[in-house]
C-alpha positions as CSV (number, residue, x, y, z in Angstrom):
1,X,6.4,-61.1,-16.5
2,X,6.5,-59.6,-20.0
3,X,7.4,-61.1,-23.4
4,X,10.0,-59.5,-25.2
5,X,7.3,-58.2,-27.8
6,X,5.7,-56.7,-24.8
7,X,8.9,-55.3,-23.7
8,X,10.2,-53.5,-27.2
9,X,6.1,-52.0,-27.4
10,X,6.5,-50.6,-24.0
11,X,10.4,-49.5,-24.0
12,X,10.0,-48.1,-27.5
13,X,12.9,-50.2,-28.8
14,X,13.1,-52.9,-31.1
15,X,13.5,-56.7,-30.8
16,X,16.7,-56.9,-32.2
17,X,17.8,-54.7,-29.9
18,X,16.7,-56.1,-26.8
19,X,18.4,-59.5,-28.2
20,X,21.5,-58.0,-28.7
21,X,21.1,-56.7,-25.3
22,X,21.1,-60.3,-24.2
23,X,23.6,-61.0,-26.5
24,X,26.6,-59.0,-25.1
25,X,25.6,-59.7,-21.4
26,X,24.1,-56.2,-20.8
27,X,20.5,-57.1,-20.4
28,X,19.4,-60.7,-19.9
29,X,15.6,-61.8,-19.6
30,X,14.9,-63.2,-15.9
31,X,13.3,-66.4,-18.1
32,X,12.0,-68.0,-21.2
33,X,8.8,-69.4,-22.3
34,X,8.3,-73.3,-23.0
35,X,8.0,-72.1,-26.6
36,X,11.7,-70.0,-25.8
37,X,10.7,-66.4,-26.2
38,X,12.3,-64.4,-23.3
39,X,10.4,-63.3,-20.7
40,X,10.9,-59.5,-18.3
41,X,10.3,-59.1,-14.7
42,X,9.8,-56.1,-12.9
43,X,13.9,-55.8,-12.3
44,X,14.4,-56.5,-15.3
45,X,12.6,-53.5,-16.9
46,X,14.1,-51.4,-14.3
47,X,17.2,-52.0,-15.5
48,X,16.4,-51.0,-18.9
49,X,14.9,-48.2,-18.0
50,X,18.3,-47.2,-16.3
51,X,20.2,-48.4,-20.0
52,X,17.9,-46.1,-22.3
53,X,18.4,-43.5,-20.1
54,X,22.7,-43.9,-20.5
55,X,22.4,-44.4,-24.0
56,X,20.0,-41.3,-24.0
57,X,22.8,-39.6,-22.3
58,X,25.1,-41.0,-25.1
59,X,27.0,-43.3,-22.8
60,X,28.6,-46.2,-25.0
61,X,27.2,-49.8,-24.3
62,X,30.5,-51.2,-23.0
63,X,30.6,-48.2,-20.7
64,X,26.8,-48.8,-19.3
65,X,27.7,-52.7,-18.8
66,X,30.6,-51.8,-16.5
67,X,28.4,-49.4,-14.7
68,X,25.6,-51.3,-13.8
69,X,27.4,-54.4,-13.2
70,X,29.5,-52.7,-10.9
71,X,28.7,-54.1,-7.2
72,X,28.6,-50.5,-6.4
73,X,25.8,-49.7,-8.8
74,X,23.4,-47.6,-6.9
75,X,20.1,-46.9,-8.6
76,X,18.7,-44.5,-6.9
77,X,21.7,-42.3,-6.9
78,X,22.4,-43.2,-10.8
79,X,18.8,-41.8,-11.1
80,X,19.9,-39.0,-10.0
81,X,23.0,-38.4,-12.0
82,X,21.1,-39.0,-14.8
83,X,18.7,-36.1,-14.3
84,X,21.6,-33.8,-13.3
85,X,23.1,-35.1,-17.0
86,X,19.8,-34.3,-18.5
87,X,19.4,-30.9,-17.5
88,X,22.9,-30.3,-18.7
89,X,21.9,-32.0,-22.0
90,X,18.9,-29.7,-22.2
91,X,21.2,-27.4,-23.3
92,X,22.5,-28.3,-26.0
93,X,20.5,-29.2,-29.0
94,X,22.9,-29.9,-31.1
95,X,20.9,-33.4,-31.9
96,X,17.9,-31.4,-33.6
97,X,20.6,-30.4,-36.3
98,X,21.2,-33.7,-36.7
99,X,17.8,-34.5,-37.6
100,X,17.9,-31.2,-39.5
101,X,20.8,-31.9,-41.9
102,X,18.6,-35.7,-42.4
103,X,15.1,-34.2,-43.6
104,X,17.2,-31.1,-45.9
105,X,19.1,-34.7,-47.2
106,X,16.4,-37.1,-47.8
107,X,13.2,-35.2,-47.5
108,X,13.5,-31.7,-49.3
109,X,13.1,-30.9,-53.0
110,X,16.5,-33.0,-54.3
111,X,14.5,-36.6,-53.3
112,X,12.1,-38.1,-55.5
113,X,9.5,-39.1,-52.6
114,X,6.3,-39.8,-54.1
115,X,4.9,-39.8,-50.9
116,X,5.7,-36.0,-50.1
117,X,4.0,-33.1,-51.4
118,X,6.1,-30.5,-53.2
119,X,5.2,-27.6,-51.3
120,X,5.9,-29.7,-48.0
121,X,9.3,-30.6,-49.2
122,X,10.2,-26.7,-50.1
123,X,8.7,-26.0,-46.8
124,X,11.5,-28.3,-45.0
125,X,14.1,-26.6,-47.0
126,X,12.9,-23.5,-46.0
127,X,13.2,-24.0,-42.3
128,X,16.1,-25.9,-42.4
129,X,18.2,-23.3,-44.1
130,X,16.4,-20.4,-41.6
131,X,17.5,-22.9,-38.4
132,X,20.6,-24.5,-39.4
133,X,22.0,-22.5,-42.2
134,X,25.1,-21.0,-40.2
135,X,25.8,-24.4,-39.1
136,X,29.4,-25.9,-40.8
137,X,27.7,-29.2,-41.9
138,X,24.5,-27.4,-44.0
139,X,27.6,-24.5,-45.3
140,X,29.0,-27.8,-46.6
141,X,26.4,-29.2,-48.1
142,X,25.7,-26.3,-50.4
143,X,29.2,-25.5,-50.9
144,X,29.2,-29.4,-53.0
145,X,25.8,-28.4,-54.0
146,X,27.0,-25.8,-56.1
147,X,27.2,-26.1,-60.1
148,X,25.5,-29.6,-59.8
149,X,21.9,-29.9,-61.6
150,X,18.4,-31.0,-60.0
151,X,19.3,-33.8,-62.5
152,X,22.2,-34.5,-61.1
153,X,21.2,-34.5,-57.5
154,X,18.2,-37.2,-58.6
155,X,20.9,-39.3,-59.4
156,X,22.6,-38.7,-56.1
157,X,19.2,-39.6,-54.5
158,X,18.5,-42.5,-56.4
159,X,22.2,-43.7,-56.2
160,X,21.6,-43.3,-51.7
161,X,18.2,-45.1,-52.0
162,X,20.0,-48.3,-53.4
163,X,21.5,-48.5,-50.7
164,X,18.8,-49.1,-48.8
165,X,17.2,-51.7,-51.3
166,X,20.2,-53.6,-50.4
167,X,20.1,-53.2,-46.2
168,X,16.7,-55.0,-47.7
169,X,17.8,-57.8,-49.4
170,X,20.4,-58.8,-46.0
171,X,17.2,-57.0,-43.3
172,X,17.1,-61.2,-42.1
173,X,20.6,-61.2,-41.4
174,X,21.9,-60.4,-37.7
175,X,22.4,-55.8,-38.2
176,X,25.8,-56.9,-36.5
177,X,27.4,-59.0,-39.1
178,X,29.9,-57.8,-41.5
179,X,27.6,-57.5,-44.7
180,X,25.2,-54.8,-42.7
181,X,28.0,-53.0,-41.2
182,X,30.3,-52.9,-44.2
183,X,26.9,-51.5,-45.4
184,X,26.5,-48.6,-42.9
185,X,30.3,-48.0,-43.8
186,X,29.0,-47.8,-47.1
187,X,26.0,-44.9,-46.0
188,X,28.3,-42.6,-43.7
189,X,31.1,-42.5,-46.6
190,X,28.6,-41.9,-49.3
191,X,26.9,-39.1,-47.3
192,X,30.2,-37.8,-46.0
193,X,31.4,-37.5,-50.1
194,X,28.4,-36.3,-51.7
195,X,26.3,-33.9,-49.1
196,X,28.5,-33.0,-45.5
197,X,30.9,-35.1,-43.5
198,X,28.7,-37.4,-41.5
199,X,30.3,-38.0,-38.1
200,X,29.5,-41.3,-36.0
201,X,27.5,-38.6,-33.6
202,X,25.2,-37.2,-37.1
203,X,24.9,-40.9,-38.6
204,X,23.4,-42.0,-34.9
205,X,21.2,-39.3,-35.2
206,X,20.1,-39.9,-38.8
207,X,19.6,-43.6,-37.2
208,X,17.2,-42.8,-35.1
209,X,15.3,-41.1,-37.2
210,X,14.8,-43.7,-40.3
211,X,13.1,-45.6,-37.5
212,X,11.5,-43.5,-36.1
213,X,8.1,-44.7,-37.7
214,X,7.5,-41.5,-39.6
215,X,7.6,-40.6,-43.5
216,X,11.2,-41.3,-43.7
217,X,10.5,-45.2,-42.1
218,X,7.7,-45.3,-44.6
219,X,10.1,-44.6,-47.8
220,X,13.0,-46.5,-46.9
221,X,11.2,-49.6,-46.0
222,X,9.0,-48.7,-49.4
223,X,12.4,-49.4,-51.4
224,X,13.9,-51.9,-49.5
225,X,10.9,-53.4,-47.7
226,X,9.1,-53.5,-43.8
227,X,11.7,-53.2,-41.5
228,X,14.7,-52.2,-43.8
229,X,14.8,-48.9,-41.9
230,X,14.7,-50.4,-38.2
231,X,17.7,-53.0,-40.0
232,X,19.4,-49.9,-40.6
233,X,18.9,-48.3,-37.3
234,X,20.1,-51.0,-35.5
235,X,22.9,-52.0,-38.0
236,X,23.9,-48.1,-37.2
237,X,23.3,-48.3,-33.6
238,X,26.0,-51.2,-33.2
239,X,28.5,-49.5,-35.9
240,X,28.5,-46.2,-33.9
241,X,28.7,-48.3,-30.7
242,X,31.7,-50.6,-32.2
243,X,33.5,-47.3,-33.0
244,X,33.6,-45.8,-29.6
């Protein structure tokens, strides 16, 4: 048996998560401690091994509770759908944009990161414009680009960041509640109005990558605190869920 702790180390995903998981009936831990904390069997991680790899696949949660709650559910033929859906997703990499159009956003030479270098930043606009540059979201984001200032796209950077020193002043409260989704309503429209139109498939993407424990964790949680940028994640996760 594992602890939920255990669980979100080994799975890569977070507490919160796993809770929610529990939460809407999708994932429930085979037992608790005497102290409460849930505890994972051996079925039980199975099972979310078979969910990650859904979501990985971009199946919505609803759609992955009827699945594998279906009496039907086979799992060593779901396995193997899920590779088949794999190699078909191999082929598209249409997520790495995603991330692109995140670092040229928050990581290239309009942010004010103290923590990046200069010629790092220019080197991430470099090879984002040379990857993504005929893409119709970057061809946006320099057609509103034009005629604005580097002073005026500071105060577009700082104006995002607050955004995230709020997610940290609510990080305590439950991602699903209506201040922290009102709040991701908040980050796809201001993205969507002031750099390209952020889609619930691009803000899932930018999701996953302010928690993904790299410089941009290390920034966000540096304005809004440790674990404002997994708050947001989740927040996101269950907003882009919600919406399909």
């Amino acid at each position: 048996m594992m602890t939920v702790n255990e669980v979100s180390k080994l799975a890569g995903v977070s507490i919160r998560t796993l809770q929610y998981y529990d939460k809407i009936g999708l994932l429930h831990p085979t037992g608790y401690t005497d102290a409460g904390y849930r505890l994972y069997d051996d079925a039980d991680l199975e099972r979310l091994q078979h969910i990650l790899l859904f979501r990985e696949l971009e199946f919505p949660l609803k759609d992955i509770k009827a699945i594998i709650n279906s009496p039907d559910f086979d799992r060593s033929k779901a396995l193997e759908q899920q590779i088949e859906l794999l190699k078909l997703k191999k082929e598209h990499i249409e997520n790495l944009m995603n991330f692109a159009l995140g670092i040229k956003m928050l990581g290239v030479k309009h942010m004010d990161f103290k923590a990046f270098d200069r010629s790092k930043l220019d080197e991430y606009s470099k090879q984002a414009k040379e990857l993504y540059g005929n893409t119709p979201e970057y061809k946006e984001m320099e057609e509103k680009q034009k005629g604005r200032t580097e002073e005026d796209e500071k105060i577009l950077a700082d104006r995002f960041m607050l955004l995230f020193k709020e997610a940290g002043e609510i990080k305590n409260n439950d991602p699903a509640s209506a201040d922290a989704q009102n709040l991701v309503k908040r980050i796809q429209d201001y993205i969507t109005e002031n750099f390209y139109t952020c889609t619930n498939k691009i803000l899932r993407g930018l999701g996953k990558m302010y928690s993904g424990s790299g410089d941009f964790t290390t920034n966000i949680d540096a304005y809004g605190g440790e674990g404002t940028a997994q708050f947001v994640a989740d927040a996101i996760e269950i907003y882009c869920d919600n919406a399909e």
